[in-house]
N, C-alpha and C positions, 0 to 999 in steps of 0.2 A: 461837341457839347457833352458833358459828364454826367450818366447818369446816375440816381442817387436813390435807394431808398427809403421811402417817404414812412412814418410816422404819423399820422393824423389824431391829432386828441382835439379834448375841449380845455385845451390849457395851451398856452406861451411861455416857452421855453426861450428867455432874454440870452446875448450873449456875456460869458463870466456866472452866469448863475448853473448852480447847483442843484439837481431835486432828485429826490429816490423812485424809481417806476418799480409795477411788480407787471413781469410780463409774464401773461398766463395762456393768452390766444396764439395759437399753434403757427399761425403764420410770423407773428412777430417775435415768438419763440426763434424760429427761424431766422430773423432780420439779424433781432439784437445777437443771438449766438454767431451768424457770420460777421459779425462787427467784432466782437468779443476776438472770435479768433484769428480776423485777418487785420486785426488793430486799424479797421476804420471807420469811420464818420457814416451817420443815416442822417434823414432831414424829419424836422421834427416842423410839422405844420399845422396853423387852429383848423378845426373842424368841426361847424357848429350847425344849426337851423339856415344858416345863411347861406351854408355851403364852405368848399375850401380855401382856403384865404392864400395868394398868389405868396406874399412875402412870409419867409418862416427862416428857421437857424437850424443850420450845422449841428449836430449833437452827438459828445462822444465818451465813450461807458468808460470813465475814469475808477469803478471799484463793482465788485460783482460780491454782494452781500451774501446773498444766498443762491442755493441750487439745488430744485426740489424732486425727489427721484422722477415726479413725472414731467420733468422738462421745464417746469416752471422756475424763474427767476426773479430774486429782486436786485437791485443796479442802481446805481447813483451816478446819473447823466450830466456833463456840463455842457453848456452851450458856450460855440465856438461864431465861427464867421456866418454873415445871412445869405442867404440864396434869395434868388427869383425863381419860382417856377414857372418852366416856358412853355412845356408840355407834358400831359401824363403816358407813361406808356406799359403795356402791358410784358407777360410771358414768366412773371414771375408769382408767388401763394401771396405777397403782399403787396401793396403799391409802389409803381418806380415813376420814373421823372425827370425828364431831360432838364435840368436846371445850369442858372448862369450865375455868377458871385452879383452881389451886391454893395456898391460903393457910396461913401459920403459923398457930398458935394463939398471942393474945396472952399474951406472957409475954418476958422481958427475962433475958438469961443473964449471970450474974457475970462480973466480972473475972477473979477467980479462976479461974473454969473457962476463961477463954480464955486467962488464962497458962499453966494448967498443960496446955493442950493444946500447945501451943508451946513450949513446957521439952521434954515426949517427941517434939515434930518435931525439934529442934533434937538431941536425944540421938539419934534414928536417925539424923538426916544425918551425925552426927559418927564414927557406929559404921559405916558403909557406908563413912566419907571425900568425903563428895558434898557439893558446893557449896549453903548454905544459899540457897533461893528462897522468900524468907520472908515471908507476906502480913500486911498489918497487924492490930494485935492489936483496934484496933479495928473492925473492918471486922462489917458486916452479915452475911455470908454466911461469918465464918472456918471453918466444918465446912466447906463444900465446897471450898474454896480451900486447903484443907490436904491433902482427900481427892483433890483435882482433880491433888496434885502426887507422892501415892503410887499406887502399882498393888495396892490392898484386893482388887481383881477385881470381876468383873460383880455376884456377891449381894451382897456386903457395898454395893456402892454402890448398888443398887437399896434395903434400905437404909434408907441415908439417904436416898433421896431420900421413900420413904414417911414418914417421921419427920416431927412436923407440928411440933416447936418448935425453936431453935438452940441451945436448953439439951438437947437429949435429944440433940439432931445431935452434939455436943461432947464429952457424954459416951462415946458411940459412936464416935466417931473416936479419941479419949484410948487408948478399951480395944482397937482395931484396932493400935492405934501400939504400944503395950505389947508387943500378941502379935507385932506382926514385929519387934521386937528379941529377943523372948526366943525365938523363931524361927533367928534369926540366930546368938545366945549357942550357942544349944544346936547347929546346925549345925556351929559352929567349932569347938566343943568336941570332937563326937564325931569329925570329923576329925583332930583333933587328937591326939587318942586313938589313931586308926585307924593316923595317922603313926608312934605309938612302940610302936606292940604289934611293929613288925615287926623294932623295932630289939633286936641281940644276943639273937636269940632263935633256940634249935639244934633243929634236927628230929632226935628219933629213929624211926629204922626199925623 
């Protein structure tokens, strides 16, 4: 069984998704620099008030921004395939972890359900005004590559990533996408609101 070094934040790290780390603690200085120069993968896991969450993703330093004379680094991470974590083990300055891959359950998700996840991406990007980053409808992985380009937050993408098929991933992302437009709807609204109570209206003493 393959051991891997573990990563722990208060963020989910999807796979296909892209994000910048500054690594500044001396042990994970450590981690990400032997990643960096033996071109391999560390696991990147949530770690929150609840504790550390078993399922987490692969993650591997695709650009090294910067490099600060005191060891400090910034790096733009992508997440690759998910792990299980089976066991924690010790003997190294950061956390290790005997970990096993993580697989779907066979099963093959409609068309349908990948249009119509894409009909409500394409409805929030158009209701924010944000330029459409729009991943193919065919693609293997569309739940994460949808989720990889909104901010659901840490639980919701934790998640998905336990979700073992991309028909349940899909549906799940669908109903995530629904609630921050209607999220949004109702924000504008009540401000909107908030805007005309104040209009021609007289105070008595």
């Amino acid at each position: 069984m393959p051991e891997l070094g573990l990563f722990p934040l208060g963020m989910v790290l999807l796979p296909t998704e892209r994000v910048p780390l500054h690594i500044f603690e001396p042990r994970y200085r450590e981690l990400i620099g032997e990643c960096v120069a033996e071109e391999r993968e560390f696991g990147m896991l949530l770690g929150d008030d609840e504790g550390l969450r078993e399922i987490g993703t692969r993650a591997a330093v695709v650009e090294v921004v910067d490099r600060f004379p005191d060891g400090r680094l910034n790096v733009v991470i992508e997440g690759r395939e998910r792990f299980r974590l089976v066991e924690l083990t010790d003997g190294r300055s950061f956390a290790t972890g005997d970990v096993e891959p993580v697989a779907d359950e066979a099963s093959v998700s409609a068309q349908a359900d990948r249009d119509g996840v894409l009909e409500v991406y394409r409805e929030l990007a158009e209701l924010v005004e944000a330029e459409v980053d729009e991943p193919g409808a065919d693609s293997e992985l569309l739940s994460f590559e949808i989720a990889a380009r909104v901010d659901f937050g840490a639980p919701r993408k934790q998640e998905l990533l336990e979700l073992m098929s991309e028909s349940a991933r899909l549906e799940a992302v669908r109903g995530f996408l629904r609630q921050a437009i209607e999220g949004i709807e109702l924000e504008r609204e009540l401000a909107e609101r908030s805007s005309l109570n104040g209009r021609g209206v007289s105070r008595r003493d």
